[in-house]
gemmi code that builds the backbone of each chain (N, CA, C; Angstrom):
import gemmi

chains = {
    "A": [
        ("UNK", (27.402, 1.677, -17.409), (26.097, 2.324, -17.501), (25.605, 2.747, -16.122)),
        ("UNK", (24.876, 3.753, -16.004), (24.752, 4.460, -14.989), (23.065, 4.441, -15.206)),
        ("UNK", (22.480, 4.522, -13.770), (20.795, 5.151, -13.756), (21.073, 6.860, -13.433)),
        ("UNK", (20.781, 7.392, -14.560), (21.176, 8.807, -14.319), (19.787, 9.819, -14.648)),
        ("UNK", (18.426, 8.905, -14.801), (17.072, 9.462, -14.879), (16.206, 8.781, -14.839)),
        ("UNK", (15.337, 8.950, -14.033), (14.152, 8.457, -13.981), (12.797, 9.383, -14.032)),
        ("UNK", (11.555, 8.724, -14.542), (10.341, 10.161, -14.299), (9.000, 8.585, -13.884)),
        ("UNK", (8.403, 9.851, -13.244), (6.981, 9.505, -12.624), (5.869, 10.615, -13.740)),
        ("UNK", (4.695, 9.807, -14.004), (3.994, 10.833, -14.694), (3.339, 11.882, -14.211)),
        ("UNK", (3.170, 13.133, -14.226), (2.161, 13.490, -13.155), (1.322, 14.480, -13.826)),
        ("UNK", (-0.092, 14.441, -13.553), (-1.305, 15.342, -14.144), (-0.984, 16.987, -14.361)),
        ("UNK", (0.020, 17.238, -13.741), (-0.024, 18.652, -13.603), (1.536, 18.709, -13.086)),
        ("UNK", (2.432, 19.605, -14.272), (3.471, 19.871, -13.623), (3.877, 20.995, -12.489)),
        ("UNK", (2.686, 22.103, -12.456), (3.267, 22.886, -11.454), (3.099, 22.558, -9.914)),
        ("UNK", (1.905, 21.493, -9.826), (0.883, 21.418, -9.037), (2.407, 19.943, -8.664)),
        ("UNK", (3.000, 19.455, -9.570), (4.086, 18.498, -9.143), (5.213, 19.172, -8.474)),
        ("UNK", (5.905, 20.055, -9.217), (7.301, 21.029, -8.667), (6.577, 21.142, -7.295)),
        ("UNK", (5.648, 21.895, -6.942), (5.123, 22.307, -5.761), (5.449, 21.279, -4.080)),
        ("UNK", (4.624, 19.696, -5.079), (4.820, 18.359, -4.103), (6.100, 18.288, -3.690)),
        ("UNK", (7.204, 17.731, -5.258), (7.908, 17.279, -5.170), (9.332, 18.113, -4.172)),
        ("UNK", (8.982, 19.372, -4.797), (10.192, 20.197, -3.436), (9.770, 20.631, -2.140)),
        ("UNK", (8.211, 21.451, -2.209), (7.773, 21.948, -1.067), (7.426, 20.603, 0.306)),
        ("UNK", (6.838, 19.960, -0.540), (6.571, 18.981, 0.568), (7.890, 17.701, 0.870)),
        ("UNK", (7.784, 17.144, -0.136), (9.253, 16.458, -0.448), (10.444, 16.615, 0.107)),
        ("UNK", (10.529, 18.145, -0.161), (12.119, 18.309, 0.274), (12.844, 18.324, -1.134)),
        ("UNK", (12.953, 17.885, -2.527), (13.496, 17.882, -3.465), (14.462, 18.921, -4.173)),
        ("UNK", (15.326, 19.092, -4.704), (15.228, 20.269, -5.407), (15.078, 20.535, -6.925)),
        ("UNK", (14.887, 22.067, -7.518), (14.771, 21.391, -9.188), (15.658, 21.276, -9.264)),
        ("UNK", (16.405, 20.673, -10.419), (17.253, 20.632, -11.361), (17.107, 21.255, -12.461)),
        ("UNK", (16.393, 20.734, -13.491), (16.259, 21.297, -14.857), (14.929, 21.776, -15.151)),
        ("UNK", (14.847, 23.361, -15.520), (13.181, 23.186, -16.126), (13.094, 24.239, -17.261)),
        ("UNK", (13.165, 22.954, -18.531), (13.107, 23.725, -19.690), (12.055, 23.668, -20.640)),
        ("UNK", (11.270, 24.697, -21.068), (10.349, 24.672, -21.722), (10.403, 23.702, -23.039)),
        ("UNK", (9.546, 22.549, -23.281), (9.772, 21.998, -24.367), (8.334, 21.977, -25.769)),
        ("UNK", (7.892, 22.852, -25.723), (6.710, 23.060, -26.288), (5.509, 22.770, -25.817)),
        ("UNK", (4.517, 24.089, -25.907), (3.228, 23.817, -25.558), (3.107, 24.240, -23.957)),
        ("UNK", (2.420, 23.995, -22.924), (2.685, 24.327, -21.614), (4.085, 23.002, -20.868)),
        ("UNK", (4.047, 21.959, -21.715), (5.183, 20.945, -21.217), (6.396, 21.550, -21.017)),
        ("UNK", (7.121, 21.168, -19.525), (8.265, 21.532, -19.367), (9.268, 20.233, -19.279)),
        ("UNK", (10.606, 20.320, -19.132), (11.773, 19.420, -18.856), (11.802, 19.747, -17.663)),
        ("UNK", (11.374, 18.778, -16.538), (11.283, 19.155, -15.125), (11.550, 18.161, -14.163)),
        ("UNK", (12.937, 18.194, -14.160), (13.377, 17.511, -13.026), (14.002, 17.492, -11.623)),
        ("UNK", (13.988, 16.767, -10.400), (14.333, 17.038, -9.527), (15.260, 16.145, -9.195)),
        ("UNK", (16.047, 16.308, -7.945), (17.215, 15.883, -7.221), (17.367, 15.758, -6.040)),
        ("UNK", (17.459, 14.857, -5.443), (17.671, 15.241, -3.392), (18.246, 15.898, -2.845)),
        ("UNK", (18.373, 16.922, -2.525), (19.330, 18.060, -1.442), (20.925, 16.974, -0.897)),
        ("UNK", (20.452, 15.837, -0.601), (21.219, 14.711, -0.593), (22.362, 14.565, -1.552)),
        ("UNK", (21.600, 14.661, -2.853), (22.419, 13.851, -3.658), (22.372, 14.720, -5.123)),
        ("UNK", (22.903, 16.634, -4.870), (22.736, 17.464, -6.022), (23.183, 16.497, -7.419)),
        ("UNK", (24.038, 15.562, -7.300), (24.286, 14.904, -8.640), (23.993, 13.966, -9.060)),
        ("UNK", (23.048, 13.507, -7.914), (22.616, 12.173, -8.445), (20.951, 12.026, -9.175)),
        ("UNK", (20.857, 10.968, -9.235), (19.447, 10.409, -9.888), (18.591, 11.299, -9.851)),
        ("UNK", (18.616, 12.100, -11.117), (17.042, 12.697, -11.300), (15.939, 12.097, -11.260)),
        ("UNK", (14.910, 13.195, -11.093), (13.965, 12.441, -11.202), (12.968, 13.504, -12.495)),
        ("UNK", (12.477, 12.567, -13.205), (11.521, 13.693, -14.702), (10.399, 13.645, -14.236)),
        ("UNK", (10.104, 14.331, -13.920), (8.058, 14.916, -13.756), (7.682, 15.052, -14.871)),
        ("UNK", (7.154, 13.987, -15.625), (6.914, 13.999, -16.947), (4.943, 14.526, -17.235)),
        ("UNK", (4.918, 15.080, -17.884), (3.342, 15.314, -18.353), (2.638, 13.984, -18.752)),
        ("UNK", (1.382, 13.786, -17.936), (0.453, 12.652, -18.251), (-0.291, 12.633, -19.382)),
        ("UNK", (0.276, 13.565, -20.303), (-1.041, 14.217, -21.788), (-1.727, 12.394, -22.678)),
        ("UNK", (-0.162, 11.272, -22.714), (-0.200, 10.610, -23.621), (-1.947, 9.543, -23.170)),
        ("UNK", (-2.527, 9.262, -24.041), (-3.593, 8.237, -23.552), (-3.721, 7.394, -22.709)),
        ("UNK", (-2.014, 6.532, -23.115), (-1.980, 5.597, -21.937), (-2.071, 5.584, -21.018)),
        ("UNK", (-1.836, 7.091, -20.426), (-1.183, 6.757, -18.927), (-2.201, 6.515, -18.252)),
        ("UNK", (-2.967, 6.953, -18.725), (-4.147, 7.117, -17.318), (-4.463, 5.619, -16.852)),
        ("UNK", (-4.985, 4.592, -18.391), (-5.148, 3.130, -18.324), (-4.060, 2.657, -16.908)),
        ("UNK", (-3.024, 2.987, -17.145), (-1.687, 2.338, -16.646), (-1.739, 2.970, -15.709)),
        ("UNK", (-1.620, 3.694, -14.987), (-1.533, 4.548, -13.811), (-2.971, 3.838, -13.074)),
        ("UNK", (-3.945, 4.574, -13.083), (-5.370, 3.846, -12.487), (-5.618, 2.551, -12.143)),
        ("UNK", (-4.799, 1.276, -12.953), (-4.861, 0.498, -12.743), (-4.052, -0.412, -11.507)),
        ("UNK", (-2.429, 0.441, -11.856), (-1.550, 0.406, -10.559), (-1.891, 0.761, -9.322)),
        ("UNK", (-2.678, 2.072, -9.316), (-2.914, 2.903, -8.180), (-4.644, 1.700, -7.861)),
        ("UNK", (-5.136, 1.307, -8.608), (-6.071, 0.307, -7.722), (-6.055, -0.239, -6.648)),
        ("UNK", (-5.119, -1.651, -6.741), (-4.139, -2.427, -6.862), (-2.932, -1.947, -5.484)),
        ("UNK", (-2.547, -0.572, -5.516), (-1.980, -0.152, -4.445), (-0.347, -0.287, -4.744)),
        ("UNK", (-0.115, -0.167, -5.975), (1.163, -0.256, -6.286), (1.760, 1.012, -6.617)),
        ("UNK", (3.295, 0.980, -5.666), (3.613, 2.264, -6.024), (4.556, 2.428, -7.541)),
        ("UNK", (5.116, 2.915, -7.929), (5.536, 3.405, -9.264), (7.595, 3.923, -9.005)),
        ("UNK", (7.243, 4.738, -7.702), (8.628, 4.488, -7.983), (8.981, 4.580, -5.960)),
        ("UNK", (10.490, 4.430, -5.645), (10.182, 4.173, -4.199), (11.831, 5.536, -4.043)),
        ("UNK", (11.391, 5.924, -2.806), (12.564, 6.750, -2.045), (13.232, 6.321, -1.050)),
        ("UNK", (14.528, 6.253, -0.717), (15.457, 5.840, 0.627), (14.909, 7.533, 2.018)),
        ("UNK", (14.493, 7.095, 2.866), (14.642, 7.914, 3.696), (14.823, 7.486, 4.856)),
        ("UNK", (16.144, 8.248, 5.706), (16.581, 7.650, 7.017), (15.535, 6.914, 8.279)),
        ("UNK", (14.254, 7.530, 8.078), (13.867, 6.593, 9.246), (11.918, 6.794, 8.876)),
        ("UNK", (11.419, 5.545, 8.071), (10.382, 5.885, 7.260), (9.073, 6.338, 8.634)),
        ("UNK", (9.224, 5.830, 9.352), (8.473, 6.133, 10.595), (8.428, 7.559, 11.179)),
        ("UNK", (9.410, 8.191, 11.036), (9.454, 9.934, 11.163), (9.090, 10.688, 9.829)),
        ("UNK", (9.258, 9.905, 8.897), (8.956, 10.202, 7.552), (7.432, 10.309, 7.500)),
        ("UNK", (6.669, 9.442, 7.705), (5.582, 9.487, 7.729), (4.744, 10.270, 8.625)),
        ("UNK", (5.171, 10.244, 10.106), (4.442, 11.524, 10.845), (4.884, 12.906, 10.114)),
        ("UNK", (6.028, 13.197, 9.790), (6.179, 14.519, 9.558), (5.186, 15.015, 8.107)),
        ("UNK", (5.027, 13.740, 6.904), (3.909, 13.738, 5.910), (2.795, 14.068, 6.281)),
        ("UNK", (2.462, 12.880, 6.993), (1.086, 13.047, 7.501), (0.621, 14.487, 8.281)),
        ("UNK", (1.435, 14.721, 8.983), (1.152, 16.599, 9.272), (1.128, 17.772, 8.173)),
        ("UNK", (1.849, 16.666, 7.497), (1.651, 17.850, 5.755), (0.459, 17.986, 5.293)),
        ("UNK", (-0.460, 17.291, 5.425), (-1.899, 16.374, 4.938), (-1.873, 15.266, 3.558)),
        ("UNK", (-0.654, 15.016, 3.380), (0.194, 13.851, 3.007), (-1.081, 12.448, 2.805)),
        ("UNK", (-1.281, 11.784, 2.021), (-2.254, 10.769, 1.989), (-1.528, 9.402, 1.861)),
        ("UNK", (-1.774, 8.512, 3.098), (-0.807, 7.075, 2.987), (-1.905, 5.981, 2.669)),
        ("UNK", (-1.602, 5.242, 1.590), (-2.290, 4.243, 1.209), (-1.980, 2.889, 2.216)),
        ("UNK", (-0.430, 3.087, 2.454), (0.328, 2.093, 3.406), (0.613, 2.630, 4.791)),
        ("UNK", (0.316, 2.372, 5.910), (1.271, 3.097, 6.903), (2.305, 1.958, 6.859)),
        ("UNK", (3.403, 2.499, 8.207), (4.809, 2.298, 7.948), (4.574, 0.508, 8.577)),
        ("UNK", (5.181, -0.381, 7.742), (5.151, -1.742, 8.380), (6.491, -2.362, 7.753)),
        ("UNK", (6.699, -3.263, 8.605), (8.365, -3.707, 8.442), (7.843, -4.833, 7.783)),
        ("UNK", (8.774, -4.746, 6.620), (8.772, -6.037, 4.964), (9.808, -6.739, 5.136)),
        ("UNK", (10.632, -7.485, 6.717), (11.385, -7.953, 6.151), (12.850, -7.280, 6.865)),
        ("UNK", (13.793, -7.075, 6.019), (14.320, -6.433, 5.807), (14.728, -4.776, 5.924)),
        ("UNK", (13.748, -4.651, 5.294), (12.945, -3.076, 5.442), (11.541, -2.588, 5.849)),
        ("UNK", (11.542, -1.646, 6.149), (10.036, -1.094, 6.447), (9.585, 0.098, 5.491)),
        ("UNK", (8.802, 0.034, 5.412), (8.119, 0.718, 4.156), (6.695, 1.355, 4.629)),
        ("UNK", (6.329, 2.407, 3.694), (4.976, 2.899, 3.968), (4.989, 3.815, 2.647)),
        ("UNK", (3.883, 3.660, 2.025), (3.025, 4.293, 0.645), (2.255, 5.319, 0.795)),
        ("UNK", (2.544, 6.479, -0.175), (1.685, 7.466, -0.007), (1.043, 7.672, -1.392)),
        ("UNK", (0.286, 8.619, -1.404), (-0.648, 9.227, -2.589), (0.160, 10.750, -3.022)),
        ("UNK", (1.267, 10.690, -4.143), (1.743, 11.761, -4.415), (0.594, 13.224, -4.611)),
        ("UNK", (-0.364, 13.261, -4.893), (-1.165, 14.256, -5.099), (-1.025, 14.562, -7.110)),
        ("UNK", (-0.380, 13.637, -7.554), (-0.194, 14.056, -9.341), (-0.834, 12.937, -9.748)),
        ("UNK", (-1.140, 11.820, -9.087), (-1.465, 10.719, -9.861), (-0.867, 9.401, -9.785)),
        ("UNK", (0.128, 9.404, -8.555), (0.725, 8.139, -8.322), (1.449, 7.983, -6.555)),
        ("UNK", (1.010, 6.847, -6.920), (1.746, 6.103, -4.993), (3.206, 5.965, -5.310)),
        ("UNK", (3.855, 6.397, -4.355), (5.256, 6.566, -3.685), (5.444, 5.654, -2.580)),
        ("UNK", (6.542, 4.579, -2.575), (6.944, 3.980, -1.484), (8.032, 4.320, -1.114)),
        ("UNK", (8.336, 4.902, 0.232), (9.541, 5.342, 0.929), (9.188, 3.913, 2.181)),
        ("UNK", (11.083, 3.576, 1.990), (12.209, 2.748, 2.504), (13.243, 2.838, 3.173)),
        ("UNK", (13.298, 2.300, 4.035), (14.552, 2.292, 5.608), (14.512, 1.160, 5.802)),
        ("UNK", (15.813, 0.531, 5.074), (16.723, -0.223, 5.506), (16.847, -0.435, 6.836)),
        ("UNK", (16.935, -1.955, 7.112), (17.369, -2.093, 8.903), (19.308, -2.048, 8.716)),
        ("UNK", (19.668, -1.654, 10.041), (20.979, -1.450, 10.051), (21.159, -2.724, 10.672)),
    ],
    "B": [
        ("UNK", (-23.349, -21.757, 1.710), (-22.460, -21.495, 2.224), (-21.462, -21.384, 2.861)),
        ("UNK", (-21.339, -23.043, 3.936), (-20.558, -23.503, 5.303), (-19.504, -23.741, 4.150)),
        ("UNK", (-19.668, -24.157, 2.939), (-19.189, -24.879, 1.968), (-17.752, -24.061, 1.340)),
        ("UNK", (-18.243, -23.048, 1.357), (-17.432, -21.604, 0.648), (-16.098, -20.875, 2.085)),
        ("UNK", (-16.969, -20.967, 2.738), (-16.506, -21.025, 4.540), (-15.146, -21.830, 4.974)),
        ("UNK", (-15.302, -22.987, 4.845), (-14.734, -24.016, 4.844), (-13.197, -24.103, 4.058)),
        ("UNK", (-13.854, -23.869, 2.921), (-13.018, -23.885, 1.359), (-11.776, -22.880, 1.588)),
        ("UNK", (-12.577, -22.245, 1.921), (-11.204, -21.038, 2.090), (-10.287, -21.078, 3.216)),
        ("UNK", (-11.281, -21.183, 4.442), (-10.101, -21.421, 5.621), (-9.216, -23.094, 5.566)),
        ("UNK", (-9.596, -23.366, 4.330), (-8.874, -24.994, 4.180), (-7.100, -24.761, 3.491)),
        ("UNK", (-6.776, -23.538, 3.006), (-5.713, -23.399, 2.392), (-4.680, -22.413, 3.623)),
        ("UNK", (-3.469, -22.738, 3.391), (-2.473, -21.963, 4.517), (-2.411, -20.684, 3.987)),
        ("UNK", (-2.276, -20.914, 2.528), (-1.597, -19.595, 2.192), (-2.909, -18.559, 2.331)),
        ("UNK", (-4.404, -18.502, 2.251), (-5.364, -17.879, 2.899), (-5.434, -17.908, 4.362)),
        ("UNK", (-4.999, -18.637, 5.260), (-4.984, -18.466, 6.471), (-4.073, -17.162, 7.121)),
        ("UNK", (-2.835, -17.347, 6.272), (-1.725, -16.306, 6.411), (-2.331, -15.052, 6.344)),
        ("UNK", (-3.195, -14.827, 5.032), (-3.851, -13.343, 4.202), (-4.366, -13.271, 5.700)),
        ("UNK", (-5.334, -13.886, 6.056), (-6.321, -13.746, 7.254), (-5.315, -12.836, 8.463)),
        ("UNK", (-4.267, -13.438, 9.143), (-4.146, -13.440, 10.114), (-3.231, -12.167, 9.782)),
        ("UNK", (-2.370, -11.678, 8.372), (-1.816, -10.212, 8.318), (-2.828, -9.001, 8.155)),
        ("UNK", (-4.394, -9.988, 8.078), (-5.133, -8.724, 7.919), (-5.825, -8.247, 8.854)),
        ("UNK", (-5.629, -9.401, 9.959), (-6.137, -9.368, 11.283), (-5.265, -8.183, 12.129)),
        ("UNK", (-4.304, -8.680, 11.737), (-2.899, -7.330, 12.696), (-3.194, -5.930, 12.064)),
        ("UNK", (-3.908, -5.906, 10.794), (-4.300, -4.637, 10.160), (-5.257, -4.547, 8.894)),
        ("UNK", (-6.260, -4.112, 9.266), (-7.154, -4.174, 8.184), (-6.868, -2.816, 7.326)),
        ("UNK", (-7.780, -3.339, 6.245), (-7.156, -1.997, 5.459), (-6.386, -2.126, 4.673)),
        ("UNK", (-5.732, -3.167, 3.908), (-5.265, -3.232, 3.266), (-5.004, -3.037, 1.503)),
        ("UNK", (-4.281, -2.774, 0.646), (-4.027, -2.664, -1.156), (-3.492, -4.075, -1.099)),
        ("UNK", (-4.111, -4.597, -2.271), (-3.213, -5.879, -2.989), (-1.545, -5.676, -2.377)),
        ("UNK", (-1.113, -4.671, -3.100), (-0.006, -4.544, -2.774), (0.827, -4.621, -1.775)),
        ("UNK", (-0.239, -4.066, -0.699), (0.687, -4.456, 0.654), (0.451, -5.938, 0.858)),
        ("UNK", (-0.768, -6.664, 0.964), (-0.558, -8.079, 0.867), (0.549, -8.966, 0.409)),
        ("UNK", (0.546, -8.425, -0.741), (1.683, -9.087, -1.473), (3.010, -9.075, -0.924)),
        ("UNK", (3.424, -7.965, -0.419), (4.332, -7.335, 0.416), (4.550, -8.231, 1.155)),
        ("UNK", (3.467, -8.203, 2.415), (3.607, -8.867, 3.668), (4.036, -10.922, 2.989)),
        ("UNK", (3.319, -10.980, 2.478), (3.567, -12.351, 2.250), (4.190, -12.695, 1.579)),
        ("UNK", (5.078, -11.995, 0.919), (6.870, -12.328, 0.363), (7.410, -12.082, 1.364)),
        ("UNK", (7.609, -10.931, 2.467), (8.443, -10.427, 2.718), (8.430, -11.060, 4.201)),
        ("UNK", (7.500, -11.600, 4.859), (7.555, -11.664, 6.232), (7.106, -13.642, 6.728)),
        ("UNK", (6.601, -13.643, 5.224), (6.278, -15.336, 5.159), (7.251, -15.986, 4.220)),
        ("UNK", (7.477, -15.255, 3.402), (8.703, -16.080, 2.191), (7.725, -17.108, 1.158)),
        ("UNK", (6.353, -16.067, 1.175), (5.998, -16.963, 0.306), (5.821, -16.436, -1.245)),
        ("UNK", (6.596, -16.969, -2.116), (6.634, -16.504, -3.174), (5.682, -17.089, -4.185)),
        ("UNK", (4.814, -16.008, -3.809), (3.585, -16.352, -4.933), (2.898, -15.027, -5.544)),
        ("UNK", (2.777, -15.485, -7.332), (2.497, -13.974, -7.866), (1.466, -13.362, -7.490)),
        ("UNK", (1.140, -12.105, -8.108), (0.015, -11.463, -7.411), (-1.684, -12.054, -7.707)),
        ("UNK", (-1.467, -12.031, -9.263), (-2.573, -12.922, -9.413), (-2.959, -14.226, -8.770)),
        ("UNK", (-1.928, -14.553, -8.069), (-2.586, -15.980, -7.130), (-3.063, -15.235, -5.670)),
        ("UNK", (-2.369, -14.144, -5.474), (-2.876, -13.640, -4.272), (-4.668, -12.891, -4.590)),
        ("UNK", (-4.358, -12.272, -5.764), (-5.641, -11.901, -6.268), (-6.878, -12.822, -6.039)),
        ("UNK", (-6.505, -14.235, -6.660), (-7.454, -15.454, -6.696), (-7.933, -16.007, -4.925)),
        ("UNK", (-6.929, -16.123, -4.016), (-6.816, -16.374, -2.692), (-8.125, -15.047, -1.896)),
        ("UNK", (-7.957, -14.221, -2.289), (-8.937, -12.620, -2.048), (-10.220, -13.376, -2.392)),
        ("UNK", (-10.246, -13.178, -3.855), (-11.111, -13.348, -4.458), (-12.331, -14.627, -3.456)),
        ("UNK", (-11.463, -15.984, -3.383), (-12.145, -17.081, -2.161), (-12.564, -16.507, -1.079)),
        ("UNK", (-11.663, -15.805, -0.598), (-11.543, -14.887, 0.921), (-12.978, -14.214, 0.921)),
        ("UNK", (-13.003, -13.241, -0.152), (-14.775, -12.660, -0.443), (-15.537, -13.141, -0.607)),
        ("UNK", (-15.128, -14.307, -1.486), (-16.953, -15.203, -1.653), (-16.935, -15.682, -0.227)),
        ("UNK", (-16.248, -15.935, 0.473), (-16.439, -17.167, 2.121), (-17.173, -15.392, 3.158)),
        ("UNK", (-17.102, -14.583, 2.805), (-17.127, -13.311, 3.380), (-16.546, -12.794, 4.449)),
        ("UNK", (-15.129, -13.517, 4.186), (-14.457, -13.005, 5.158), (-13.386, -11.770, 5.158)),
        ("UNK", (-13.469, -11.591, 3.717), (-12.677, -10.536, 3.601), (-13.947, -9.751, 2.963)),
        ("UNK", (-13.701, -8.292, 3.346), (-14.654, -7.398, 2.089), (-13.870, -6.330, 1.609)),
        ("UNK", (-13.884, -5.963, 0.656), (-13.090, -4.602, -0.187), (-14.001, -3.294, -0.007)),
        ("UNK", (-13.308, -2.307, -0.162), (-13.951, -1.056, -0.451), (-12.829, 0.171, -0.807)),
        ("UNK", (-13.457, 0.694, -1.815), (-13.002, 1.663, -2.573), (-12.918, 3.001, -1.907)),
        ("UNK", (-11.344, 3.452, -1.768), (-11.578, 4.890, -1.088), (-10.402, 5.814, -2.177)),
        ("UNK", (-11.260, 6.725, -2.562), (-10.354, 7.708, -3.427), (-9.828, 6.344, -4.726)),
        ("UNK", (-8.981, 6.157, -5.420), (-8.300, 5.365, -6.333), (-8.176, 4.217, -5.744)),
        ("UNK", (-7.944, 3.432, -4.848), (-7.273, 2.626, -4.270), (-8.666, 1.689, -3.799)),
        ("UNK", (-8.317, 0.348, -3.571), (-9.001, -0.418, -3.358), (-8.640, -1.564, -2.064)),
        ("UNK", (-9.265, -1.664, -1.023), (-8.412, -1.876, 0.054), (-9.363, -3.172, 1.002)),
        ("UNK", (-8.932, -3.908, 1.102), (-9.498, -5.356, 1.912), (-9.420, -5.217, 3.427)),
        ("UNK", (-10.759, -5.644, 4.156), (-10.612, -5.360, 5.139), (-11.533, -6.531, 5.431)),
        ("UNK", (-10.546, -7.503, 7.029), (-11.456, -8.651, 7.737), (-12.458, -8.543, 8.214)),
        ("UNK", (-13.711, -9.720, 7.990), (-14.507, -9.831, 8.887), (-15.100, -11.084, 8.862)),
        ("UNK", (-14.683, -10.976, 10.469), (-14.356, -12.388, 11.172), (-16.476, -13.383, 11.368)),
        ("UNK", (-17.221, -12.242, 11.218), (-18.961, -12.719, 11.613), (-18.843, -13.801, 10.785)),
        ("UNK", (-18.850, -14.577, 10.028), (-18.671, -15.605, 9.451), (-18.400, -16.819, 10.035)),
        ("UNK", (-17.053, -16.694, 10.844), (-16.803, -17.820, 11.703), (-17.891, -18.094, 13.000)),
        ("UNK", (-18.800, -17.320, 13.089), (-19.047, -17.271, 14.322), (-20.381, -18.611, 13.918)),
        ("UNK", (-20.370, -18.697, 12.848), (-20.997, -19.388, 12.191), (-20.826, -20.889, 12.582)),
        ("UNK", (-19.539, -21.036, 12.597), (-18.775, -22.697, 13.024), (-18.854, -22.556, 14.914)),
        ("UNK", (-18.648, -21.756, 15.646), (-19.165, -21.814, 17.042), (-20.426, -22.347, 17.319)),
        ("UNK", (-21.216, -21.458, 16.749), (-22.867, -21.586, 16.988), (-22.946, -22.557, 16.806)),
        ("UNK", (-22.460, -23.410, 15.462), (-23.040, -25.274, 14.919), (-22.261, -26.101, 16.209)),
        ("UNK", (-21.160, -25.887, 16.441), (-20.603, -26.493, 17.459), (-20.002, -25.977, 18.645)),
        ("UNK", (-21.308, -25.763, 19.118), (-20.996, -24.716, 20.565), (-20.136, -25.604, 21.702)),
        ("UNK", (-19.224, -24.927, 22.097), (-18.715, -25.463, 23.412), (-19.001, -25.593, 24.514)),
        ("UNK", (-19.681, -26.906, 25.298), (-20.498, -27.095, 26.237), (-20.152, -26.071, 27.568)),
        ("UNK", (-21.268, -25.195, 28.261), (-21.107, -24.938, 29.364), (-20.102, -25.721, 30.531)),
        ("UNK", (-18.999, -24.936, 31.076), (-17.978, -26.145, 31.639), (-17.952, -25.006, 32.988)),
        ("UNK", (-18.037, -25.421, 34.286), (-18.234, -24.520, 35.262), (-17.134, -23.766, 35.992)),
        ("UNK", (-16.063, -24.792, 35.309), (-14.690, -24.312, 35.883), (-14.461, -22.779, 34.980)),
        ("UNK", (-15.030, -22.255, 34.281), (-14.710, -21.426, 33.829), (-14.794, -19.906, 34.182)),
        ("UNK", (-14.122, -19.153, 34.299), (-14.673, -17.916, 35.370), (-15.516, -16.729, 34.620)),
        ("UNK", (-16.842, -16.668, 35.071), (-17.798, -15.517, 34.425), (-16.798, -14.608, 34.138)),
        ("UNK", (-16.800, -13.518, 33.074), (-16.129, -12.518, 32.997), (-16.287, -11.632, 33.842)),
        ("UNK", (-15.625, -10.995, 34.508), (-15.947, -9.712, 35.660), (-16.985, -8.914, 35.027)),
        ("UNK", (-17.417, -8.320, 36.286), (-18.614, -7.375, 35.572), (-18.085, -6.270, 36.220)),
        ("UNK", (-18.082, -4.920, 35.381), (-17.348, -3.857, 35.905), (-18.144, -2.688, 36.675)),
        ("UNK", (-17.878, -2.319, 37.942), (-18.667, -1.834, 38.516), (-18.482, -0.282, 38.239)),
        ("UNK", (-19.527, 0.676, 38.299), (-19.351, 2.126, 37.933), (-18.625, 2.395, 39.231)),
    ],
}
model = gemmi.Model(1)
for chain_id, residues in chains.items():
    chain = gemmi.Chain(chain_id)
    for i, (resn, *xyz) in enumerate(residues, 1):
        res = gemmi.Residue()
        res.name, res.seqid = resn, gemmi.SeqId(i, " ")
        for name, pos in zip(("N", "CA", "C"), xyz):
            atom = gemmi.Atom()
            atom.name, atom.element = name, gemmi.Element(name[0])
            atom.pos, atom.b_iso = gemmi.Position(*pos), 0.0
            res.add_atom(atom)
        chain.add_residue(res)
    model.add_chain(chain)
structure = gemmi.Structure()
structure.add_model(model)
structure.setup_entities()
């Protein structure tokens, strides 16, 4: 068995494609109309064209909001990214006008720092110590 | 109140919260939690860290505030100054006035 998809919910899919590649760096993968304004919209790392999607799924269902709002209180992110050096990661965001709930602090192991995707959920990007 | 004061700075694992929030205020639950698995090894769920806050605010040493979604704890230390004042440290002469800085 393989992790071959994952999705984050987000309020608005165009207003997501936009984040997730323009600012991100991402690329699409798939975007297929599945009724209504909802699309099949996923992305991929320039990194890794075959690996782990990711689904930008529409927030329409009731729950999410409960579930989302409550995480994002709380300061929890939802899903996390590998990037080579989270400390350049974050200045180059933050010049984006990028919103960090976390700046970059070493957990350990790793160092980490949390942002505010702009759809409705915190992102933790991760760098491994060598 | 000395009572609430007391209470809280009486536990380690609140002393810890204190002193990662001292290196940075500003904090989400989450990064708390973070820091104190990850840099103390202390494995304790969030809701106990929640409850530890929770003491931390009534003693008023921690206060929260809401910015955009997120909810974020930040130290303040005026409280302690509380335990100085009751037991002030006697004038001792060996001690050197602080410089006074000249324009």
């Amino acid at each position: 068995m393989k992790i071959h998809l994952t999705s984050v919910f987000v309020d608005d899919q165009a207003k997501a494609e936009r984040f997730y590649t323009e600012v991100l760096g991402f690329v699409k993968k798939h975007d297929v109309p599945v009724g209504g304004k909802d699309r099949w919209l996923t992305v991929v790392s320039s990194e890794e064209p075959d690996g782990t999607e990711l689904l930008l799924e529409p927030a329409g269902h009731p729950a999410v909001a409960a579930y989302r709002d409550a995480l994002v209180e709380d300061g929890i992110p939802l899903a996390q990214f590998a990037v080579d050096d989270v400390k350049a990661e974050y200045r180059r965001l933050r010049g984006l006008g990028v919103q960090f709930t976390q700046e970059p602090v070493e957990m350990g192991p790793v160092t980490t720092a949390v942002f505010d995707d702009t759809c409705g959920n915190l992102i933790q990007i991760a760098t491994e110590a060598r | 109140m000395a009572d609430v004061l007391f209470k809280a700075l009486a536990d380690p694992t609140r002393r810890t919260i204190l002193d990662e929030l001292a290196e940075k205020s500003g904090q989400t639950l989450f990064e708390i939690c973070s820091r104190l698995s990850t840099r103390h090894r202390l494995g304790i769920s969030r809701q106990a860290v929640s409850q530890h806050l929770a003491v931390l605010e009534a003693a008023g040493l921690v206060e929260t505030r809401r910015e955009g979604r997120c909810k974020f704890h930040d130290l303040n230390t005026a409280p302690l100054r509380r335990i100085t004042e009751r037991w002030p440290t006697p004038d001792t002469p060996d001690t050197p006035e602080p410089e006074k800085s000249t324009p």
